[in-house]
C-alpha positions in Angstrom: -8.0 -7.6 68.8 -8.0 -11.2 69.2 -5.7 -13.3 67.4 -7.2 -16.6 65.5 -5.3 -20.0 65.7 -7.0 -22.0 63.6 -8.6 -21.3 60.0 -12.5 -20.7 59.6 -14.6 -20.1 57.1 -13.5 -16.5 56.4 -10.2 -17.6 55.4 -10.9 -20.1 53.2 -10.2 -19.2 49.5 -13.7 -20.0 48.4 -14.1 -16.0 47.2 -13.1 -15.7 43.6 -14.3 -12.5 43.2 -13.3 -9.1 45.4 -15.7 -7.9 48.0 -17.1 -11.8 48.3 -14.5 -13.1 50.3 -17.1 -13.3 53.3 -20.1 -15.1 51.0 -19.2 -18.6 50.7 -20.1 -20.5 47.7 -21.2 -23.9 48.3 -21.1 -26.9 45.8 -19.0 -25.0 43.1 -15.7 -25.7 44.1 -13.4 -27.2 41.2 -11.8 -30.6 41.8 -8.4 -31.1 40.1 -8.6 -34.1 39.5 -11.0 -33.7 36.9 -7.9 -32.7 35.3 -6.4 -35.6 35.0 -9.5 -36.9 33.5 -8.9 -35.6 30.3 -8.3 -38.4 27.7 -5.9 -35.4 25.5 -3.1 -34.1 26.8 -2.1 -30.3 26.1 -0.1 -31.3 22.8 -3.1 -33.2 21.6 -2.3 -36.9 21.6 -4.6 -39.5 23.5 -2.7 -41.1 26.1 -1.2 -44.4 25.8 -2.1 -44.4 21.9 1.4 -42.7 20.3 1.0 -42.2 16.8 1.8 -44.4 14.3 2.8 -41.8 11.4 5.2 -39.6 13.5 7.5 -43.1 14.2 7.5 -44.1 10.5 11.0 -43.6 8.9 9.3 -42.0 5.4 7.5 -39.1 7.2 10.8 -37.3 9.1 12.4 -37.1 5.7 9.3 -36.1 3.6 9.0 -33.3 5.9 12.4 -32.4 6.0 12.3 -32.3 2.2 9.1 -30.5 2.5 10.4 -27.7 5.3 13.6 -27.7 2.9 11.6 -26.8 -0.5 9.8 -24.1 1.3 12.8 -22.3 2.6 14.1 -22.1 -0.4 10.8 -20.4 -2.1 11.0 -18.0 0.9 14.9 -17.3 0.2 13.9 -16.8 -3.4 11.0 -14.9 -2.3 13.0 -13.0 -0.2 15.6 -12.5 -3.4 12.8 -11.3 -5.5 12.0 -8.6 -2.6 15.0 -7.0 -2.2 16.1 -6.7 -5.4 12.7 -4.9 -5.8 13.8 -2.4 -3.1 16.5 -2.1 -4.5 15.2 -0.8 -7.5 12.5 1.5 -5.8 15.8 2.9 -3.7 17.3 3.7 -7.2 14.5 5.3 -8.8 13.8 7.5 -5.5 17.7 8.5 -5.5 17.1 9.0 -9.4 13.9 11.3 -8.8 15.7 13.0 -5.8 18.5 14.1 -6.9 16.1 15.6 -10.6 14.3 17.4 -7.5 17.5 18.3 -5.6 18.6 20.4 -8.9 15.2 22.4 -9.6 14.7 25.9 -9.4 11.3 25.4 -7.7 13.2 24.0 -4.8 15.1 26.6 -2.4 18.6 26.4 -2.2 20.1 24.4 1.1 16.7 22.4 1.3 15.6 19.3 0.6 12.4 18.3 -2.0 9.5 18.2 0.9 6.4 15.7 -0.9 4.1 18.5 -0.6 6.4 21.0 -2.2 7.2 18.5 -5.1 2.7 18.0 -5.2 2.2 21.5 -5.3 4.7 22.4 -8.4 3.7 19.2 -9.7 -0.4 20.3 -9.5 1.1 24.2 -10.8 2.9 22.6 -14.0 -0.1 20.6 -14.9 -2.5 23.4 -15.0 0.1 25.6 -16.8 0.0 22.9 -19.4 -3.7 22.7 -19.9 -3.6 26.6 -20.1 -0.9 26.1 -22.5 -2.8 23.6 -24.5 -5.8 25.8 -24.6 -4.0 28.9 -25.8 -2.9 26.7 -28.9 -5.9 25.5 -29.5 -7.1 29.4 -30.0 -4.2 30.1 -32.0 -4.7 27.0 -34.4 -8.3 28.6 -34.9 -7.1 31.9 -35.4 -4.4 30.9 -37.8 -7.0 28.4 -39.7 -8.9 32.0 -39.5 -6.2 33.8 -41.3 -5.6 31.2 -43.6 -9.0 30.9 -44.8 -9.3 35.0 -44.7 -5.8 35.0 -46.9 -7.4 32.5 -49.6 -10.4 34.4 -49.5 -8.5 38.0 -50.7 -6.1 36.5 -52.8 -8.8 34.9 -54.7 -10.8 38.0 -54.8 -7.6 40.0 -55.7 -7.0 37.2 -58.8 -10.5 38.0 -59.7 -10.3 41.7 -59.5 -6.7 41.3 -61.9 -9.2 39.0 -64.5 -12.1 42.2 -64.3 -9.3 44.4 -65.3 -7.6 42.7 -67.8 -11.0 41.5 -69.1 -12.8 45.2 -69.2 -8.9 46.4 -70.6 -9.4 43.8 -73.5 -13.0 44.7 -74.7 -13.6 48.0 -75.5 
């Protein structure tokens, strides 16, 4: 192997790319001082033009009054929030321990959501069967009711026949 003392062209750092370090690429090299060309800098500003607002004496403490107002809607904000957790921590410690208590749950264990869902779901269709099975008895009752009116009348009406043939012989 034979050792190389100067640089040629393989060496160069013309291959962007792997597997093209051997292809050269003419004419496309970048310049860096097209860089420096820019008129904008990377915060924005042109260059030798500073700007006029950012030096008046008005806009620091505008903004400071500005950034000052805002943090206090956030701390308000942030007020608001947590005494909102707060209460959704009470109310789950409040439905927790009304869980922790039922028979439905197994002793030693705690209220799993699915557990709580499915006796939920069971209690809900005992009630519509419960609802319906009053429903039949309020007919059956209006039933008996209208039944009971109808003998009692007939029974009156029977006591009038008798006492009405009894009277006119």
């Amino acid at each position: 192997m034979a050792s190389h003392t100067h640089l040629d062209d393989d060496d160069e750092f013309g291959g962007d790319f792997p597997g093209t370090h051997n292809a050269r690429r003419s004419g496309n090299k970048r310049n860096f001082g097209d860089l420096e060309d820019d008129e904008d800098d990377i915060f924005g500003s042109k260059k030798g033009k500073p700007k006029v607002e950012e030096t008046a004496p008005g806009v620091a403490t505008g903004m400071i009054l500005s950034l000052r107002e805002s943090l206090q809607t956030c701390k308000d904000n942030l007020a608001t929030c947590q005494e909102e957790l707060e209460a959704a921590k009470s109310e789950i410690q409040m439905w927790h321990s009304s869980f922790q208590n039922e028979s439905f749950i197994p002793t030693g264990t705690s209220p799993e959501p699915k557990l709580v869902i499915d006796y939920l779901q069971m209690l809900k269709s005992s009630e519509e069967s419960l609802r319906e099975q009053l429903e039949k008895a309020k007919k059956k009752e209006a039933a008996f009711i209208v039944t009971f009116a109808k003998r009692e009348q007939e029974i009156s009406e029977l006591k009038c026949n008798n006492k009405c043939s009894t009277v006119s012989p």
